[in-house]
C-alpha positions as CSV (number, residue, x, y, z in Angstrom):
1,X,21.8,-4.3,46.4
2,X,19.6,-7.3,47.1
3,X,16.3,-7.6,44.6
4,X,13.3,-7.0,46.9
5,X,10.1,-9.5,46.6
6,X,8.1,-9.0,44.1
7,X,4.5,-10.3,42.7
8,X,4.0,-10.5,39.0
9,X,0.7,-9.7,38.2
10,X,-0.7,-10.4,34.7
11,X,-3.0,-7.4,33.3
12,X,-5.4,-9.2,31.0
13,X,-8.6,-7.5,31.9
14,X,-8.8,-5.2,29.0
15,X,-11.6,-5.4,26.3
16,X,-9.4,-6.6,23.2
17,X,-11.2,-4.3,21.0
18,X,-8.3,-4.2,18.6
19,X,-8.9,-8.1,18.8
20,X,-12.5,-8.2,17.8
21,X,-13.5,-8.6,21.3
22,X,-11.8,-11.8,21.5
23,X,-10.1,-12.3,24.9
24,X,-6.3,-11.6,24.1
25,X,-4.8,-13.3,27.0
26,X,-6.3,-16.4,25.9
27,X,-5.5,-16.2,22.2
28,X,-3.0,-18.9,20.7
29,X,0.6,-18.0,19.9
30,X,2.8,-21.4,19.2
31,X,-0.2,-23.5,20.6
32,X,0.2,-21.7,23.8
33,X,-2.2,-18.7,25.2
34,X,-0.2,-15.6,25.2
35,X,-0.4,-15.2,28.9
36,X,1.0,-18.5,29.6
37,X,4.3,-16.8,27.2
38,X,4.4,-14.2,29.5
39,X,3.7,-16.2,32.7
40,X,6.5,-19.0,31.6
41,X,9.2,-16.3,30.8
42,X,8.4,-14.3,34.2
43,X,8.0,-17.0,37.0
44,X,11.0,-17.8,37.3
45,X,12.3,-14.4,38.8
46,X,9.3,-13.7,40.9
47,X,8.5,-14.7,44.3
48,X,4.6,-15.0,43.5
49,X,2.4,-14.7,40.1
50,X,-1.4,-13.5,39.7
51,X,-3.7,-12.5,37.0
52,X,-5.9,-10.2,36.8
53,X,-9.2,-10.5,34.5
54,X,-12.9,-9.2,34.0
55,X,-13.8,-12.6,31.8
56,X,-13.3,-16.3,31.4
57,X,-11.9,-16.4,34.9
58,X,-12.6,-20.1,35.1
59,X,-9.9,-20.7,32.1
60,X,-7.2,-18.2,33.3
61,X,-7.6,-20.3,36.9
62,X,-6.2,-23.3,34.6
63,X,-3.1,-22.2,35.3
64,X,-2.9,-22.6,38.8
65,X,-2.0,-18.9,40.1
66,X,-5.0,-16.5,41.7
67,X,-7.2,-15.0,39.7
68,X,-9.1,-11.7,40.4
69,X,-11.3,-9.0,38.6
70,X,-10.7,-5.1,38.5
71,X,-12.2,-3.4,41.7
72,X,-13.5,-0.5,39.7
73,X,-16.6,-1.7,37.5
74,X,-16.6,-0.8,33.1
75,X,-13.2,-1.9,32.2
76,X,-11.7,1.2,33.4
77,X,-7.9,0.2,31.4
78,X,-4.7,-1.1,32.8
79,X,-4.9,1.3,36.3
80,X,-8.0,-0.2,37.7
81,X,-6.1,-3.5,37.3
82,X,-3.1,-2.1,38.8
83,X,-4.9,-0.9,41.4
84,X,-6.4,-4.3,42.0
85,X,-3.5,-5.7,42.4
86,X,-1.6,-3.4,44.5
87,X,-4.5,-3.8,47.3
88,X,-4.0,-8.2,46.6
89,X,-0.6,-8.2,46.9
90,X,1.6,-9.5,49.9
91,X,4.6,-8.1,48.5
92,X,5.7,-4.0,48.7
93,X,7.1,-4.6,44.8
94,X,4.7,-5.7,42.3
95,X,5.3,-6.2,38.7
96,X,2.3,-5.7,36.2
97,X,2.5,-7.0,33.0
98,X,0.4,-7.2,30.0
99,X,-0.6,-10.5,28.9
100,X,0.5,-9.1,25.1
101,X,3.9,-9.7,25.4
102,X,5.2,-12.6,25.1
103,X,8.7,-12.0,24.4
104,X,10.3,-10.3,27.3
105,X,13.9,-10.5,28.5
106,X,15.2,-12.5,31.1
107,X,16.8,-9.8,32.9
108,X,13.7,-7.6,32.9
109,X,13.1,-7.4,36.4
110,X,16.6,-7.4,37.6
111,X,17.4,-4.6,35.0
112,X,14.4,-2.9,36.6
113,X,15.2,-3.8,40.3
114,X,18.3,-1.9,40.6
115,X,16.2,1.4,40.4
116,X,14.5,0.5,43.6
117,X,16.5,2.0,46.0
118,X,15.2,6.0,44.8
119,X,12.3,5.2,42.9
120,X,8.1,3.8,43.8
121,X,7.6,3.2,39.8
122,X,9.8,2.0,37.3
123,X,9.0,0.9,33.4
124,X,11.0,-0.2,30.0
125,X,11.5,2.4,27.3
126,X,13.2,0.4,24.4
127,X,14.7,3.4,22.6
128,X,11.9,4.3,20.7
129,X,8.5,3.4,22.6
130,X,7.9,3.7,26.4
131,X,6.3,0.3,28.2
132,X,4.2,1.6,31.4
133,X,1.8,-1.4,31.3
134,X,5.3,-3.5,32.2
135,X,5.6,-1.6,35.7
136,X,7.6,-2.7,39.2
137,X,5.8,-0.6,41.2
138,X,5.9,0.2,44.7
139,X,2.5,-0.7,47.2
140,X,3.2,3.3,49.0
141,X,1.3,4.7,45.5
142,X,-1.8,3.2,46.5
143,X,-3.3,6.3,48.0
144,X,-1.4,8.4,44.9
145,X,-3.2,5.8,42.5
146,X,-6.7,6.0,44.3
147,X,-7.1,9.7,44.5
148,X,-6.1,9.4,40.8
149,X,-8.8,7.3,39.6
150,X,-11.4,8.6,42.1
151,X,-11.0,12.0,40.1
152,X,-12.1,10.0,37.2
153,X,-8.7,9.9,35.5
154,X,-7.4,7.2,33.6
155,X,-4.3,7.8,31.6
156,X,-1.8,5.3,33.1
157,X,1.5,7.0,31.6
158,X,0.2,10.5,33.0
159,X,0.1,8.9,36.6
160,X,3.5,7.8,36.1
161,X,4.7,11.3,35.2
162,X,2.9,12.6,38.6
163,X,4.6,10.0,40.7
164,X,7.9,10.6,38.8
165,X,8.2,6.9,37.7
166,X,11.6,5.9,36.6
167,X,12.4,4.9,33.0
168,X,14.7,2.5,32.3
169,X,16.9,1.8,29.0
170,X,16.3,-1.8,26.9
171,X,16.9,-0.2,23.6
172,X,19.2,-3.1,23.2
173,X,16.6,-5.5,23.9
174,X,13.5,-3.7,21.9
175,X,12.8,-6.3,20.0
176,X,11.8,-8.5,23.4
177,X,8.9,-5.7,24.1
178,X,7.0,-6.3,21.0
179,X,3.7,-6.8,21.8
180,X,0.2,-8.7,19.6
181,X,-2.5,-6.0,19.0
182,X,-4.3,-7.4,16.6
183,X,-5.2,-10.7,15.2
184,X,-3.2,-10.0,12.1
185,X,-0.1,-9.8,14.0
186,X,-0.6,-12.6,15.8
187,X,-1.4,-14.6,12.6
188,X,2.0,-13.3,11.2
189,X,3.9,-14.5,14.0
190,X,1.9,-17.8,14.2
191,X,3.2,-18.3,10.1
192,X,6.6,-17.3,11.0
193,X,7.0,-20.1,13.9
194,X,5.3,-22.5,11.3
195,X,7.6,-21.7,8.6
């Protein structure tokens, strides 16, 4: 089967409170913001990038892709972005991405892609942990993810079990879905490049 087009949309619109409020996206990892990591590993296999942010738009337009805020007002998590991005989007397949993750596999997408055919969301599980803010989904769960969020809900792996996402296996890539939480780990990985 034939990978569909697909947008990759960076989610760094959350609040970073594990990161003293500092913006996360924007936070250096080998001298290089961490959502320029994830932009550089996942260009290459997209058809079109964007980012979505609440702050320091003006900085995450530096990189030369579109730039847009979360519809829904208060930093609502990960689905307001997703949301956001789903209406923005040219492409039926969209790939959402959190700007923490610098280390992803290069056959992320196609691993995901070949679960197209049956499925309107699909996500990483790396053997121990499930990834839903790394999400190919589909643009016909806009109205799902609307009336979801106008109910007030926000629990992004709970929409995923209503629309029956799709998991898919990289426990032999786990190590590539690590992602920086906290300025600790990000200083531990900063010493380790160093070293």
């Amino acid at each position: 089967m034939e990978k569909p087009s697909i947008t990759a949309i960076i989610l760094a619109g959350g609040k970073s409170t594990r990161m003293n409020g500092n913006d996360k996206g924007l936070l250096l990892l080998q001298q290089k913001p961490l959502y320029q990591h994830v932009i550089d590993r996942i260009q290459p296999h997209v058809d079109a990038l964007m980012i979505n942010c609440n702050r320091h738009i003006q900085q995450y337009q530096k990189a030369g892709y579109p730039v847009f805020s979360d519809d829904l007002a208060g930093f609502c998590g990960p689905l307001s972005g997703i949301y956001s991005g789903l209406l923005r989007s040219k492409t039926d397949w969209n790939l959402f991405i959190s700007c923490d993750t610098p280390f992803l596999p290069d056959d992320l997408i196609d691993r995901l892609a070949v679960y197209t055919a049956n499925n309107s969301a699909i996500y990483p599980y790396d053997g121990q942990y499930h990834h839903p803010t790394i999400l190919l989904i589909h643009k016909t769960t806009i109205p799902q993810l609307q009336a979801y969020l106008e109910q007030g809900e926000r629990k992004l792996m709970l929409f995923l079990e209503q629309i029956s996402a799709k998991s898919v296996d990289f426990s032999d890539k786990a190590a590539c879905f690590i992602n920086i939480n906290t300025v600790e780990e990000l200083n531990a990985f900063n010493q380790k490049v160093n070293k």
